[in-house]
N, C-alpha and C positions, 0 to 999 in steps of 0.2 A: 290684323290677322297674321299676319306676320310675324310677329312677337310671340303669337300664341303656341308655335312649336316651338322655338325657341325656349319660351317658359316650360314646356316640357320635356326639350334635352335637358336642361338643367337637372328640374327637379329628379328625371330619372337618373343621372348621373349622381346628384347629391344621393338618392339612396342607395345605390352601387357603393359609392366613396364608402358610408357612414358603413354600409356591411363588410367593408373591405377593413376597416379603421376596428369593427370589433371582432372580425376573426383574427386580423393580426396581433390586435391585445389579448385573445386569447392564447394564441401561439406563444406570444413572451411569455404570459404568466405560464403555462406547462413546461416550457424551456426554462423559466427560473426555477421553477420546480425541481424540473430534472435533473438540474447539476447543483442544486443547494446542496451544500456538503451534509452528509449522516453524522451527525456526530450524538448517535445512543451510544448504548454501553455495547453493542457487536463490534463496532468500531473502535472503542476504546480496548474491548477487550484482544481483538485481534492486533490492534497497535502493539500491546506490553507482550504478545505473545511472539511476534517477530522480532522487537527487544529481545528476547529472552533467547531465540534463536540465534541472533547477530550474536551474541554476549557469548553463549557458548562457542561458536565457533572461534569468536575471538581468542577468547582464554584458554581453549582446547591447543590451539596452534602456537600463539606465542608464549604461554604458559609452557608447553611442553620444548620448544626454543629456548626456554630460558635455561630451566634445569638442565636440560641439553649440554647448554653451550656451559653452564656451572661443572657438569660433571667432566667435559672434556679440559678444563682449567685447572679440574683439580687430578686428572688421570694422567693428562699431558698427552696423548694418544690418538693428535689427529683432530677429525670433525665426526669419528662415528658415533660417540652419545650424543652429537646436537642432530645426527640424521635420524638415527633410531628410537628418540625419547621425543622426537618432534613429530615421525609417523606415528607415536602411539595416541599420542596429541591429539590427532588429526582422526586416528580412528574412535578414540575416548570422543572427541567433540560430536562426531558424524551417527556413533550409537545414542549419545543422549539428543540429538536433533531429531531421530527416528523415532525416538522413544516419546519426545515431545507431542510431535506430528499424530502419532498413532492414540494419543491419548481423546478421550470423546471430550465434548467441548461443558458438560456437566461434571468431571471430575476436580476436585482439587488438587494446587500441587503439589506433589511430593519434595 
């Protein structure tokens, strides 16, 4: 007699365990779920489209440093064509980033 609750802490226990063992395996599989990387074409396309933002700004600013700093070599007159050909840089870079941005995600580019 003795034995006999015994055999049913158990068995109650093993069924507690075995519901604990597949809600938990459910939880991983939604968690592996949730953070499996996307990788459609939203994600590829917003990838090329922050490229394409860095890139501007890149070449907007030291593009415009360069000729800059070429026109003050060849005027001899200081550092004002690498300050003033480099804001323009920087404002050319920051209008074609707006102009990016504002574009709907169905157009092609220009």
């Amino acid at each position: 007699m003795s034995n006999e609750p015994e055999a049913q802490d158990q068995n109650g226990e093993d069924a507690r365990l075995d519901a604990l063992d597949k809600r938990l395996l459910a939880a991983r599989e939604r968690e592996d779920k949730r953070n499996r990387p996307n990788a459609g074409a939203q994600s590829d396309a917003s990838y090329r489209l922050g490229n394409r933002v860095l890139t501007e700004l890149i070449a907007g600013i030291g593009g415009g440093a360069f000729f800059g700093w070429v026109i003050d070599r060849l005027i001899g007159r200081g550092h004002w064509g690498l300050l003033v050909v480099m804001a323009l840089g920087t404002i050319v870079a920051f209008r074609n980033i707006i102009r990016i941005s504002s574009r709907q995600p169905d157009q092609p580019d220009e």
